[in-house]
N, C-alpha and C positions, 0 to 999 in steps of 0.2 A: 040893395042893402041900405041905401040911403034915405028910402021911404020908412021902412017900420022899425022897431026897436027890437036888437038882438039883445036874445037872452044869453046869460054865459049856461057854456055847455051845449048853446045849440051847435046845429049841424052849419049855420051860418056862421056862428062866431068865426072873426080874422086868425083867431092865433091858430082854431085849426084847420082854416083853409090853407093856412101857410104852411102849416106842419104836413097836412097833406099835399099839397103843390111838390115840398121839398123831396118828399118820396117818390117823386113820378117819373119815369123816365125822359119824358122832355123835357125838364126840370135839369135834371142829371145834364142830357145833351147840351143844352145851355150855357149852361157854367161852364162847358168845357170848350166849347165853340171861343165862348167870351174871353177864357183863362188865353188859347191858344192867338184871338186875335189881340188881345194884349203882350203879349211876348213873339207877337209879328212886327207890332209897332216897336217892340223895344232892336227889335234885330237876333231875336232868340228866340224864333218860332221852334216847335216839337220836331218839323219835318227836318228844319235846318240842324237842328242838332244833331238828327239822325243821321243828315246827311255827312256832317263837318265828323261825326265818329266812326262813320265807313270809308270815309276821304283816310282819315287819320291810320286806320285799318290796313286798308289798302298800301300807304306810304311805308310802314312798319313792313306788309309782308313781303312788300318789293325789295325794301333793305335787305332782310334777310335771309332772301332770295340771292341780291347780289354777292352778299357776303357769300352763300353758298357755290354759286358760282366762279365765284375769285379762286378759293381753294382748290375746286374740282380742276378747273381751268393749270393752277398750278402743280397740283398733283400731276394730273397727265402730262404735261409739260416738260416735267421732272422724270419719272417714268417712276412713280412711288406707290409703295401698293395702298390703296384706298382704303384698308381697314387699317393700317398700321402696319407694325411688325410682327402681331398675333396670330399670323397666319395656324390656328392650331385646327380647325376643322378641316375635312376632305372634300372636297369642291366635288360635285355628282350632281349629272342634270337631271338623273333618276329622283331624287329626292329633295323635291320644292323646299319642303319643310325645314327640312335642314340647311339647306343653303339656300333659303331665298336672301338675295342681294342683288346687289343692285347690276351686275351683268346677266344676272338671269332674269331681270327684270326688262334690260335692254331689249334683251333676245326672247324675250316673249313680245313684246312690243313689235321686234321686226318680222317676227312671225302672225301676228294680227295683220301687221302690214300688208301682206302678201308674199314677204319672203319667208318661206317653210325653214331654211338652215343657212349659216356658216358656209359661206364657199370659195374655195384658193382655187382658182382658173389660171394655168400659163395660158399665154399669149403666144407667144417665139422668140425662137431666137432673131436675134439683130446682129451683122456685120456694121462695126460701128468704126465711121472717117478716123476717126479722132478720140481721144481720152481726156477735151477738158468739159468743165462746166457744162458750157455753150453745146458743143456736139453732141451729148450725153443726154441733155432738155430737150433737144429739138429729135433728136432720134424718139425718146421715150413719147413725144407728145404726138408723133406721128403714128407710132403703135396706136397708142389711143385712139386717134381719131380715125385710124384704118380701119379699126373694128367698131365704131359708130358709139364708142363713149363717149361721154358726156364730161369734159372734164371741168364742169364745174360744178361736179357732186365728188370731186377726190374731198376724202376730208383728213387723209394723212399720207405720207410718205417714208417711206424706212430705206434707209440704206447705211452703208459702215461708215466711221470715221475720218474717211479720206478727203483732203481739202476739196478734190473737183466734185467732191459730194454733197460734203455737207455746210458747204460756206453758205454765209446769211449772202454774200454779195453776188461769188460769181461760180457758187455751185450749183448743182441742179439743184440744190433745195430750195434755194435762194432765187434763182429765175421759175418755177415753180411756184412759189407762194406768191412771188410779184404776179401772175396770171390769178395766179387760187387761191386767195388770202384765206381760205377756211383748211388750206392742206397744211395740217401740222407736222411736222418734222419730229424722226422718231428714230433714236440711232439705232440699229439692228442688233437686237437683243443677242442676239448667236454672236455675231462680232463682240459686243462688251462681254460675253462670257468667255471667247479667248481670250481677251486680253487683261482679263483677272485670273485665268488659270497661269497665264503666260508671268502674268507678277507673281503669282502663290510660286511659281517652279520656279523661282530665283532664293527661296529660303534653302537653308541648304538640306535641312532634313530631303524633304520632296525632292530638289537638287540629284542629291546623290540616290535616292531610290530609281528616278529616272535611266539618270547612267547606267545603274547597275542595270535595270531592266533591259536597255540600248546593248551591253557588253553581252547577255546573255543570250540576247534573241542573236545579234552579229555573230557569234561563237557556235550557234547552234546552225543560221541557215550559212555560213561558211564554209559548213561541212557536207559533202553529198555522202558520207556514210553517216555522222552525225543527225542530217536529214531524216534519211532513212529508217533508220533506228527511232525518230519519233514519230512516224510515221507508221510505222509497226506497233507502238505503245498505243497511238488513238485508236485503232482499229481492232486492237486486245479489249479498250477497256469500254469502245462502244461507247464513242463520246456522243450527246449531241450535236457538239460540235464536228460537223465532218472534214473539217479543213485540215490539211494535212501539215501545211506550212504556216510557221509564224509570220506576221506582216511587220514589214521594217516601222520603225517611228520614223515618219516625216516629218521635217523639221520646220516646215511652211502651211502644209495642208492639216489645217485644228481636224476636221472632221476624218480623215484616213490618224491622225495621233490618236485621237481620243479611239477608233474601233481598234486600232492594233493595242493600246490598252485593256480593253474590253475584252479580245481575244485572250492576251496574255493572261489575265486574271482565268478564263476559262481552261486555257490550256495549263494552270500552275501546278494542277496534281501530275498531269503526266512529265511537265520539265521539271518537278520535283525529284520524280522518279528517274527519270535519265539521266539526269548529273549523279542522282548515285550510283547506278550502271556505268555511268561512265569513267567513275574513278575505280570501279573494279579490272577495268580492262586495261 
């Protein structure tokens, strides 16, 4: 270029070897090489950036991650239903669709796993020394390990409200988690539901319905003709119920109250009917 004289317009001319240079790909690559070790020298390379905004990423989805487990954590803790108090849909394992959530999510999970279902295994009974804490841990942990569990995959424990139960110090839940710090403590839902029916029957409406239920069932198995005579009424009317005798209310055992309720309510058209028979006689 230096020996002979460019004409303008030639294919020599500077302005358009640069104009074509500029358009070239390694051209392009250059600049960017150049751009990017310039902003190495400054401490704000491209890769770092990328890096410092999936660090930042990262940081963000951890948080709120934890956040989500603090609640979870406290919800089960608590024993609170996880969607709220909306409970207005029907829970059915038949229909993903409608009830996918997050324990049928679990329970597909443990079934990928290798466990196929849900399963309540007794174990046996135990003649047990003693009724504290102490006795009660050490017998339950002996079960366990007779039968070759693993007890440090328990991840919870349920038992009722009784201090040798559920003390943090010196019940079994409490020497328990001191071994299993992942066994959480869960009071036995059946127990808290007596002892909210057990407060509801101190209002007096409910109160006196009870009574009156207790005076009628006493008044009726009292009698071995009274008996009798309803006895004859179930077998008229072809109950499905084939029980002959009403079952007393226990006054200690929820589960034998709650079925002799259950019963009375079935047997009400036929004690219906024989209180008025019985005031004809």
């Amino acid at each position: 270029l230096s020996s002979g004289k460019i004409q303008e317009g030639s294919l020599l001319c500077p302005n358009l070897l640069i104009k074509e240079h500029i358009c070239t790909k390694n051209h392009e690559w250059a600049v960017i090489q150049a751009e990017q070790f310039i902003c190495t020298l400054a401490g704000d390379s491209v890769a770092l950036q990328m890096n410092k905004a999936l660090k930042a990423e990262v940081e963000k989805n951890r948080t709120r991650i934890k956040s989500v487990c603090k609640a979870l954590n406290l919800i089960g803790r608590y024993e609170l239903p996880l969607r709220g108090d909306g409970e207005v849909n029907t829970f059915s394992f038949d229909e993903p669709k409608l009830n996918d959530d997050v324990l049928r999510a679990i329970l597909g999970l443990m079934g990928q796993a290798g466990d196929p279902g849900v399963k309540e295994v007794f174990i046996e009974f135990r003649e047990l020394t003693g009724t504290t804490g102490k006795k009660v841990a050490d017998s339950l942990l002996d079960s366990l390990k007779m039968y070759n569990f693993n007890i440090n995959e328990i991840v919870a424990q349920g038992y009722d409200g009784a201090s040798n139960m559920s003390s943090r110090d010196k019940g079994v839940h409490g020497r328990i988690k001191e071994i299993v710090p992942t066994a959480e403590y869960f009071w036995c839902a059946a127990h808290r539901l007596n002892l909210v029916t057990t407060d509801a029957a101190a209002d007096l409406s409910i109160a006196q319905t009870l009574s009156c239920i207790k005076e009628i069932i006493n008044y009726l198995n009292g009698s071995v003709k009274r008996a009798s005579i309803l006895k004859n009424l179930v077998e008229e009317l072809v109950l499905e119920n084939r029980k002959r005798k009403l079952k007393n209310i226990c006054p200690t055992r929820w589960v034998e109250r709650h079925e002799a309720l259950l019963e009375f309510k079935d047997f009400y058209p036929t004690i219906y009917k024989l209180l008025k028979l019985l005031l004809t006689l």
